[in-house]
C-alpha positions as CSV (number, residue, x, y, z in Angstrom):
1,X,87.0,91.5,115.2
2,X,88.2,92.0,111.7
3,X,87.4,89.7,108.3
4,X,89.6,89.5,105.5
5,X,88.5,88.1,102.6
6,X,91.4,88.2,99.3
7,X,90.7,87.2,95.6
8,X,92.6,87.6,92.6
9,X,95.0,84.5,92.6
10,X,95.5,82.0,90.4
11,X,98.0,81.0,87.6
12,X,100.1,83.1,85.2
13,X,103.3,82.7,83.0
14,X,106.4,83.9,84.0
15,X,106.6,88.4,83.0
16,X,102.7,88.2,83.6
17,X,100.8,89.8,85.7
18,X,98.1,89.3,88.8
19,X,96.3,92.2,90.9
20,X,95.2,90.9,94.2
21,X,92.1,92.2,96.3
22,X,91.6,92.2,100.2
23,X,88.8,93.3,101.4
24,X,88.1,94.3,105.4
25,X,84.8,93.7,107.3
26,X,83.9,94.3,111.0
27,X,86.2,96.2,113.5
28,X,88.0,98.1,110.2
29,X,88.2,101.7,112.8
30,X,90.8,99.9,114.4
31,X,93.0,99.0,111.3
32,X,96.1,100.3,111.5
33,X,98.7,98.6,109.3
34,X,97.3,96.1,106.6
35,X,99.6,93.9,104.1
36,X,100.3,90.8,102.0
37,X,102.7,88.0,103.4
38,X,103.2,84.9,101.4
39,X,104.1,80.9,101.9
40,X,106.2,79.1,99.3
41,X,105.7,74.8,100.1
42,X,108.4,74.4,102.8
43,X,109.1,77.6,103.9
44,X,108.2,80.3,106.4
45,X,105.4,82.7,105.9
46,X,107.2,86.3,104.6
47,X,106.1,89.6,104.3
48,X,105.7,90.9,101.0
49,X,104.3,94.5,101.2
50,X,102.3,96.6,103.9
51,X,100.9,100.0,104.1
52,X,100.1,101.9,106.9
53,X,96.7,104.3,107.1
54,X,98.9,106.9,107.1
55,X,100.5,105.4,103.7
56,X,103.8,104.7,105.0
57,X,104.6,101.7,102.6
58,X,107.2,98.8,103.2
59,X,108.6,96.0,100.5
60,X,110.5,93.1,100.4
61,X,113.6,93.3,98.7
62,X,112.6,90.5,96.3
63,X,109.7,92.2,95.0
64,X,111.1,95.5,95.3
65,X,110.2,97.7,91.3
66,X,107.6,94.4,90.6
67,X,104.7,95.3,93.2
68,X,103.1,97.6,94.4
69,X,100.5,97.8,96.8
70,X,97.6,100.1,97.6
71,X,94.9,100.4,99.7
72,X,91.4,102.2,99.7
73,X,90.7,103.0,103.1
74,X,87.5,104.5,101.9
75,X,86.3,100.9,100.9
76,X,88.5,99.2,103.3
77,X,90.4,97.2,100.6
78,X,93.9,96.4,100.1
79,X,96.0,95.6,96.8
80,X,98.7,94.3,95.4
81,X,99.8,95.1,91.9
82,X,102.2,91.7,91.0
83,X,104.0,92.6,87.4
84,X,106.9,90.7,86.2
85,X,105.5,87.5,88.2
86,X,108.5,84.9,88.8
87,X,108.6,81.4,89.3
88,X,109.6,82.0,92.5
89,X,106.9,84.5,93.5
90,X,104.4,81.1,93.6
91,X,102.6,81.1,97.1
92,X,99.8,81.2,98.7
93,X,99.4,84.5,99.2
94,X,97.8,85.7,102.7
95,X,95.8,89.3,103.5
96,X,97.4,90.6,107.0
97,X,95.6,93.5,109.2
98,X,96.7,94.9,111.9
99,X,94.4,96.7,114.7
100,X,95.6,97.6,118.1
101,X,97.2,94.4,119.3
102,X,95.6,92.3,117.6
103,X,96.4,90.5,113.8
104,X,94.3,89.1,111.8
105,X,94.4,86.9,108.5
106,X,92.7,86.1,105.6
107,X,92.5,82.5,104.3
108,X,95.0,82.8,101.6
109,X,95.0,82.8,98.0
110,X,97.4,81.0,95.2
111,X,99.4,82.5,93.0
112,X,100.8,79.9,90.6
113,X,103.4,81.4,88.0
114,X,105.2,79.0,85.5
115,X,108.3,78.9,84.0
């Protein structure tokens, strides 16, 4: 079993910026990929980063120059840099691990950025 547990949400202006923290408890050995998705009211949960252990690192398009993730595997944490927050980057923003077969989820944090 793996934990996730984020912080670091909340609510910006538009060309601000929020850093956001995940950090992994239990089973962490087995982590392979971990990563940030994200849920917009009425939409489908996204991927917006994810990095392997090896540090292979994928983006969505829409974030693509803005954020930039990281991860600590000494500490078993997980970033996400946001800069040049949007409008439309407002979510709730949701910690993603990936260990054998297995995914697990964090309970999601909001990011809130007005116009």
């Amino acid at each position: 079993q793996v934990q996730l547990v984020e912080s670091g949400g909340g609510l910006v202006q538009a060309g601000g910026s929020l850093r956001l923290s995940c950090a992994a408890s239990g089973s962490t050995f087995r982590i392979n990929v971990m990563g940030w998705y994200r849920q917009a009211p009425g939409k489908q949960r996204e991927l917006v980063a994810d990095i392997s252990s090896g540090g292979i690192i994928n983006y969505a398009d829409s974030v693509k120059g803005r954020f930039t993730i990281s991860r600590d595997n000494a500490k078993n944490t997980v970033y996400l840099q946001m800069n040049s927050l949007k409008p439309e980057d407002t979510a709730v923003y949701y910690c993603n691990a990936v260990a054998l077969v297995y995914v697990y989820w964090g309970q999601g944090t909001q990011v809130t950025v007005s116009s």
